[in-house]
C-alpha positions as CSV (number, residue, x, y, z in Angstrom):
1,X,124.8,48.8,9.7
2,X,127.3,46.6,7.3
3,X,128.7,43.3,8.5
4,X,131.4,43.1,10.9
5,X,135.0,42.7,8.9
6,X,136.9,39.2,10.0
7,X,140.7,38.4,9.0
8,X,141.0,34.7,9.4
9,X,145.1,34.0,9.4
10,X,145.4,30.4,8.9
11,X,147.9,28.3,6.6
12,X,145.5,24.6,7.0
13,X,143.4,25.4,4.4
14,X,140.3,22.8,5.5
15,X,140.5,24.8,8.9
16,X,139.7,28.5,7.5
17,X,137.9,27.7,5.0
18,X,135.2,26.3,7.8
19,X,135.9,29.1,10.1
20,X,135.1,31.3,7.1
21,X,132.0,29.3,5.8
22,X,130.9,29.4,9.9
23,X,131.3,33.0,10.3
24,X,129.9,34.2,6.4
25,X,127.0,32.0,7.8
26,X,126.5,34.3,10.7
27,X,126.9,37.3,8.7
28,X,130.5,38.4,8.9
29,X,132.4,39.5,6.0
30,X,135.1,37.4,6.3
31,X,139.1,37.6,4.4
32,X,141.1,34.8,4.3
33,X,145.3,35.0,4.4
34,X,147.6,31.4,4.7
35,X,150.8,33.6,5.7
36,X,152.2,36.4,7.3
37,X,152.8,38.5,4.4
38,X,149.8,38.3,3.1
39,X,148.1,39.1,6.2
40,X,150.1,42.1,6.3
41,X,149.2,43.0,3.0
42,X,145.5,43.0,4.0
43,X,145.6,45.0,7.7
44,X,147.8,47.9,5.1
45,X,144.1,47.8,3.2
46,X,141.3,46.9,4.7
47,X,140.3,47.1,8.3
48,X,139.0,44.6,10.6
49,X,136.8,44.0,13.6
50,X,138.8,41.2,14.3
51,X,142.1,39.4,13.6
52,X,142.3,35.9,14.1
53,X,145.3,33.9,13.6
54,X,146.9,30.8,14.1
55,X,150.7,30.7,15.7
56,X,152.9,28.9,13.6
57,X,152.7,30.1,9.9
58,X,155.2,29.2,6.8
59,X,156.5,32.1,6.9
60,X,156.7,33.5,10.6
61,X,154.5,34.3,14.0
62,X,151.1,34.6,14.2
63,X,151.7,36.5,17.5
64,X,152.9,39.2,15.0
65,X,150.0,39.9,13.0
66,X,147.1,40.2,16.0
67,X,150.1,42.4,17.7
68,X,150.0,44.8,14.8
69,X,146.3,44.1,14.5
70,X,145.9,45.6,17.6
71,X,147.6,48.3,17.3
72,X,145.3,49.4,14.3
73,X,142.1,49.0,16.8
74,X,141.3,45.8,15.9
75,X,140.0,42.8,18.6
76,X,142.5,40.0,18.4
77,X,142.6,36.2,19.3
78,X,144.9,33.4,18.2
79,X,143.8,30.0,17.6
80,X,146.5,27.2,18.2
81,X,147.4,24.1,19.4
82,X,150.9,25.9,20.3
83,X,149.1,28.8,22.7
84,X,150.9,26.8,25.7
85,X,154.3,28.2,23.6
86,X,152.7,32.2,24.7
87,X,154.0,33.9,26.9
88,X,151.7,35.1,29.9
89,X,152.2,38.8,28.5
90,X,151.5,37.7,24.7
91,X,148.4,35.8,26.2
92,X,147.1,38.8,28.2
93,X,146.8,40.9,25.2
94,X,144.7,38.2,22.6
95,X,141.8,36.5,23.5
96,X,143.2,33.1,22.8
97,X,141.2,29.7,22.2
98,X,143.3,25.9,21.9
99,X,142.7,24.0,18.4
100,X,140.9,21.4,18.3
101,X,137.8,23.1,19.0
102,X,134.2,23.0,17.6
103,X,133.1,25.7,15.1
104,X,130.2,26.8,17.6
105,X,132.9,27.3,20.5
106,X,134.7,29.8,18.0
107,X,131.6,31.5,17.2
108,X,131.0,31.9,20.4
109,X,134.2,33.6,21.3
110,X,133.8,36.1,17.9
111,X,130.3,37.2,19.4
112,X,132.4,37.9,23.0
113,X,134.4,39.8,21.3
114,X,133.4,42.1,19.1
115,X,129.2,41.3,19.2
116,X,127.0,39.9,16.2
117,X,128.3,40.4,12.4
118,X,124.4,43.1,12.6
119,X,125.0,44.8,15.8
């Protein structure tokens, strides 16, 4: 079975480029975007497993990408240290997870959610 597809929405470059180096390490095939636009670029041509995004991008709302996300199937969580700013509906429908946080504790939530990158 091929690797589980990750989109990793995050505009701090340091931050995704560990999540992705984490998550490549367990096996995902992971796709990086820093903005909304090009995250909407890549759920128009690829499709993912999972959507992750952070809340507050240059360009717009996270919320807005793992809303459309989900609507094309995918698992969704956003990572933040703004998730306090959701609203309890917006936070019912993403798994969401507060920054700062340990690589292992995101892991962790990626296997919850959609299993191992081999399974």
């Amino acid at each position: 079975m091929a690797a589980k597809r990750i989109l990793l929405v995050e505009d701090e470059e340091e931050i995704a480029d560990i999540l992705a180096l984490v998550l490549r390490g367990e096996g995902y095939v992971v796709d990086t975007a820093a903005t909304v636009a090009q995250a909407r670029r890549q759920l128009r041509s690829l499709r993912y497993a999972l959507v992750n995004s952070d809340l507050r991008l240059p360009d717009g709302d996270g919320l807005e990408i793992v809303d459309r996300a989900a609507e094309l199937g995918a698992r969704t969580s956003i990572v933040s240290g703004y998730v306090l700013q959701l609203s309890p509906e917006a936070a019912d429908r993403h798994e969401v997870l507060m920054k700062p946080m340990r690589p292992s504790e995101f892991v962790s939530a990626v296997h919850r959610l959609i299993g191992p990158a081999d399974e």
